[in-house]
N, C-alpha and C positions, 0 to 999 in steps of 0.2 A: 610362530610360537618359539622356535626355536633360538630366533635374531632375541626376542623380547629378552631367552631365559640370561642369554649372553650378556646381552645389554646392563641385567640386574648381575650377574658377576662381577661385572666391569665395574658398577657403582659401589659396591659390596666389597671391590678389593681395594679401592682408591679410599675410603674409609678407613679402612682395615689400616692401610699405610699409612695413612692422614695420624689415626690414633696412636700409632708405635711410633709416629717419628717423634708427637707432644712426650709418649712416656722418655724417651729415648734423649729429647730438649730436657725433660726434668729431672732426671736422674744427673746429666751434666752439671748441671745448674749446681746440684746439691755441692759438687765437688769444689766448686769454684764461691759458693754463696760466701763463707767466710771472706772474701777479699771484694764485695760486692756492697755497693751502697746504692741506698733508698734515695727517693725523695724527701730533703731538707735532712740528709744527714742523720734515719732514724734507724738505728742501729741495735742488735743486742748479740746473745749469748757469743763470745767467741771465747776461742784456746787463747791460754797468754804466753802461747809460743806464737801465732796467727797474729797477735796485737804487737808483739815488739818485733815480727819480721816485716811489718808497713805500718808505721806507727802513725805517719802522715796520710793513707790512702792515695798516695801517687800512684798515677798508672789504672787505678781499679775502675770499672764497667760502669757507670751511668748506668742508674735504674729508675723509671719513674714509680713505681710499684712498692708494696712491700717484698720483702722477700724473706726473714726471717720468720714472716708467719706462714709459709710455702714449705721450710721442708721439711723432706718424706717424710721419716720417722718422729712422732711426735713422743713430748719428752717424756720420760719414766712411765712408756707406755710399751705396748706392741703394736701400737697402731699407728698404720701406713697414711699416708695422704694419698687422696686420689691427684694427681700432678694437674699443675694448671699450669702450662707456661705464661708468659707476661702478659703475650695479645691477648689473652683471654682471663683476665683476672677483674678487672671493671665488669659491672654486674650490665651496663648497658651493652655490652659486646655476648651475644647469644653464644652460649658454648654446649653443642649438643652432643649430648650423652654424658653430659657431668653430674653425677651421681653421686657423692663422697656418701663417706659411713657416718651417721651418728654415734657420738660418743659424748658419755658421761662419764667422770670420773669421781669417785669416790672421795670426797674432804667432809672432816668432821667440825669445819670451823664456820659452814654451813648454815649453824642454827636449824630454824624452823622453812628457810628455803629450799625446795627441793623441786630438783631442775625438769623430773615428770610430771610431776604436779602443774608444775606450770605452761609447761608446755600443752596440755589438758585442756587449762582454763585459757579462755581468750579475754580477762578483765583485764589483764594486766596495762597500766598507761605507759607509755613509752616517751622519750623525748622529755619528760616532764619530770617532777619529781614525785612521786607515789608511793605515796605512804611512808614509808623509813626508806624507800630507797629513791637514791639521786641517780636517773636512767639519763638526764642531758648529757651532751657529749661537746665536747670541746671545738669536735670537726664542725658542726651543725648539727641540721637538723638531717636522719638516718631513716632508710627505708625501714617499713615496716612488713613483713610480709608472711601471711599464713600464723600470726598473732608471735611471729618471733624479729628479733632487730635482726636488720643486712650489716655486717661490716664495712663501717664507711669507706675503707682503704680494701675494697673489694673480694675477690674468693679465696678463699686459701686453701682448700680441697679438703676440708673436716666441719662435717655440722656437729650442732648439739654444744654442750656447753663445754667441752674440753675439763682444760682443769683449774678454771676460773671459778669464782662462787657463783656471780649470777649473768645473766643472759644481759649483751647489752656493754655498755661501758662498765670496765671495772678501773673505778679511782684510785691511785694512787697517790702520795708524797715523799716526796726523798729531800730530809735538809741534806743542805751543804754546804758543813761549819768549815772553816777555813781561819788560819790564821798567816800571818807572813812567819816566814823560814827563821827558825832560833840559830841558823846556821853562822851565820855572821850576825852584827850590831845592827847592820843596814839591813840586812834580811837578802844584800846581792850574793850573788852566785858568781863566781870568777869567769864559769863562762858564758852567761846568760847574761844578755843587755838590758832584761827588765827586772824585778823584782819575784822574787821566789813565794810561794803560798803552798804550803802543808795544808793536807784537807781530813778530816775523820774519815777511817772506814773502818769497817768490822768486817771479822769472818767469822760465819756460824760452821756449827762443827757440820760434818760432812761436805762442805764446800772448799776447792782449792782456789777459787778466786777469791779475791776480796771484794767489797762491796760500801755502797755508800747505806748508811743506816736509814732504814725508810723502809715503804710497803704498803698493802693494802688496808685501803681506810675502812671497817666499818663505819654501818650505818648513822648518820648523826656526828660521828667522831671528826675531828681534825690531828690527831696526832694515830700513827699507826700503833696495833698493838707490840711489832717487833720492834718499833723504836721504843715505847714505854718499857721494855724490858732491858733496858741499858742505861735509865736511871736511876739512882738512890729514891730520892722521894718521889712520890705520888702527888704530891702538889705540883701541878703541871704550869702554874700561872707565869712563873718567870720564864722559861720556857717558850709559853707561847706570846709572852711580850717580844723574846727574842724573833720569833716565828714571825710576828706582825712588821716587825722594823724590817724582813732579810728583804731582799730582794727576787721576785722571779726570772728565772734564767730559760724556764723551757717548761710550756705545756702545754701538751699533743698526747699525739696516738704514738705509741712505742711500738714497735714491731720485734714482735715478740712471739717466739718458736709457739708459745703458749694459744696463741690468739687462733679464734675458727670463725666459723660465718658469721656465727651467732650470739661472740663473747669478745670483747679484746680488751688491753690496757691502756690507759690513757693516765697520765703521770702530769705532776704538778714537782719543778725543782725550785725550791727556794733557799738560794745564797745568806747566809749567816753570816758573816763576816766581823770576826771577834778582835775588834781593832784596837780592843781599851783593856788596858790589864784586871778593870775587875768583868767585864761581862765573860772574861775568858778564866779567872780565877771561879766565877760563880760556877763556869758550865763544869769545870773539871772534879772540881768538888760532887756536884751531884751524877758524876759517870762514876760507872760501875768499875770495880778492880776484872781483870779477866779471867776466865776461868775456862771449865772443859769445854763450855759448850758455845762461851763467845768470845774474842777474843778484838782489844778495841788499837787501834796505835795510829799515829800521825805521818800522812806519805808525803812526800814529796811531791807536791804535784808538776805532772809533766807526760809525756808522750806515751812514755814505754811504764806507765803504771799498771802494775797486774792488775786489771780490774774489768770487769765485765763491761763490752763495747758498746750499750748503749747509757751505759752511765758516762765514759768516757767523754763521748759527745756532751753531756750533761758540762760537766769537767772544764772543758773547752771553751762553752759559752761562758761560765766561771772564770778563765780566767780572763778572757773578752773584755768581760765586765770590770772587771778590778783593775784591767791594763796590765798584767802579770803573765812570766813568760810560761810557756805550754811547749 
């Protein structure tokens, strides 16, 4: 009896250690994530002191995983993640005693969607598009389990729908107007060997980065509603003729601090490329003058652009495309 009680200590403290070394793995992790990349380059939120001290990613960790949807502390929240190191973030790799908290977060842009409700009912289609809402995903085709979506790009140590609208892919669009550099005739840079391209971004007030104009689609829509909010008119048609001609540069899964078991973003970028004096004379006319709460101007594009690190990447393939320097 007594060998047995032993024996269950033994097992009970090798456990015990097994679990403080993963919390012990992910709290590091947290420290080092900013200099850390995904698989194919899927990148977001960093400091834009972080982006122009490794503008290039030399030197930084190979990750097959996400990672920005792993840490702790999720955002404008109080809520902690339960840590998933990497071996264990594939849903096919058994991870026992991973338990995360459900979490909903409060958004009034919602509508008639409400994330208990659904979770409730098990009609919902998945994979498919149902009803007003587009559940396909980009990745393929996504577990489905206990009447809610698996994260194709695996755990992130928070259920429930975070502070996404709905459960499942959430779509996004980011154009990305671009035109060549007014800086010289040629548009060269004295020390750049290719050609220079200034690209649109905006910053909304509360934010210190800047950003590529774009966001979440509702239902049925093709243009976001925070991008409608930075032009003049409401006739959107010229607009999305432009939309139809750009070109797509990237769309995937983002990894994104935002994303939980049971919600993530998946982004569509299409390149604009305003190469003729009037579809560029057209766009400027119908943007907005800037004011308290948006504010629009043309960057430079290039490395150390203050801008949020998975748009960046976005950026990158951008200038890939055009053959323009980065």
């Amino acid at each position: 009896m007594l060998c047995l009680l032993e024996k269950k200590l033994t097992v009970l403290e090798e456990q015990s250690t097994q679990k403080l070394n993963w919390i012990i793995s992910a709290l590091t992790e947290k420290d080092s994530r900013s200099k850390t990349r995904t698989l194919d380059d899927r990148r977001s939120q960093d400091s834009e002191e972080t982006v122009a001290a490794s503008p290039d990613g030399s030197g930084e960790k190979d990750c097959l995983y996400h990672v920005n949807s792993r840490i702790l502390q999720y955002p404008d929240s109080k809520i902690t993640r339960y840590p998933v190191p990497d071996e264990f973030v594939p849903w096919e790799v058994e991870f026992p005693g991973y338990n995360p908290l459900l979490y909903h977060a409060e958004r009034i842009d919602r509508g008639e969607y409400d994330p208990k409700t659904e979770m409730e009912q098990k009609s919902r289609q998945y994979n498919v598009i149902d009803g007003l809402y587009d559940f396909r995903s980009c990745c393929g085709i996504y577990t489905v389990k206990d009447g809610l979506p698996l994260n194709p790009m695996g755990r992130t140590g928070l259920k429930g729908i975070g502070n996404m609208r709905w459960f499942g892919p959430n779509h996004s669009l980011h154009p990305v107007l671009t035109r060549w550099s007014t800086g010289s005739a040629s548009g060269l840079n004295q020390t750049a060997s290719k050609n220079i391209l200034e690209v649109l971004v905006v910053r909304w007030r509360g934010n210190e980065l800047w950003s590529l104009p774009g966001g979440t689609l509702d239902p049925g829509q093709r243009i976001p509603i925070r991008f409608k909010a930075l032009l003049v008119h409401t006739d959107l048609s010229e607009f999305l003729a432009l939309l139809d001609s750009g070109t797509e540069v990237f769309h995937g899964y983002l990894d994104d601090p935002r994303n939980t078991d049971n919600a993530w973003i998946e982004t569509l970028a299409v390149n604009i490329h305003l190469d003729t004096k009037e579809n560029l004379d057209k766009l400027l006319q119908n943007l907005k003058e800037s004011d308290d709460d948006i504010t629009l101007r043309w960057q430079l594009l290039e490395q150390k652009i203050p801008l949020y690190a998975n748009e960046k990447e976005i950026l990158q393939r951008t200038a890939e495309h055009l053959h323009a320097h980065y």
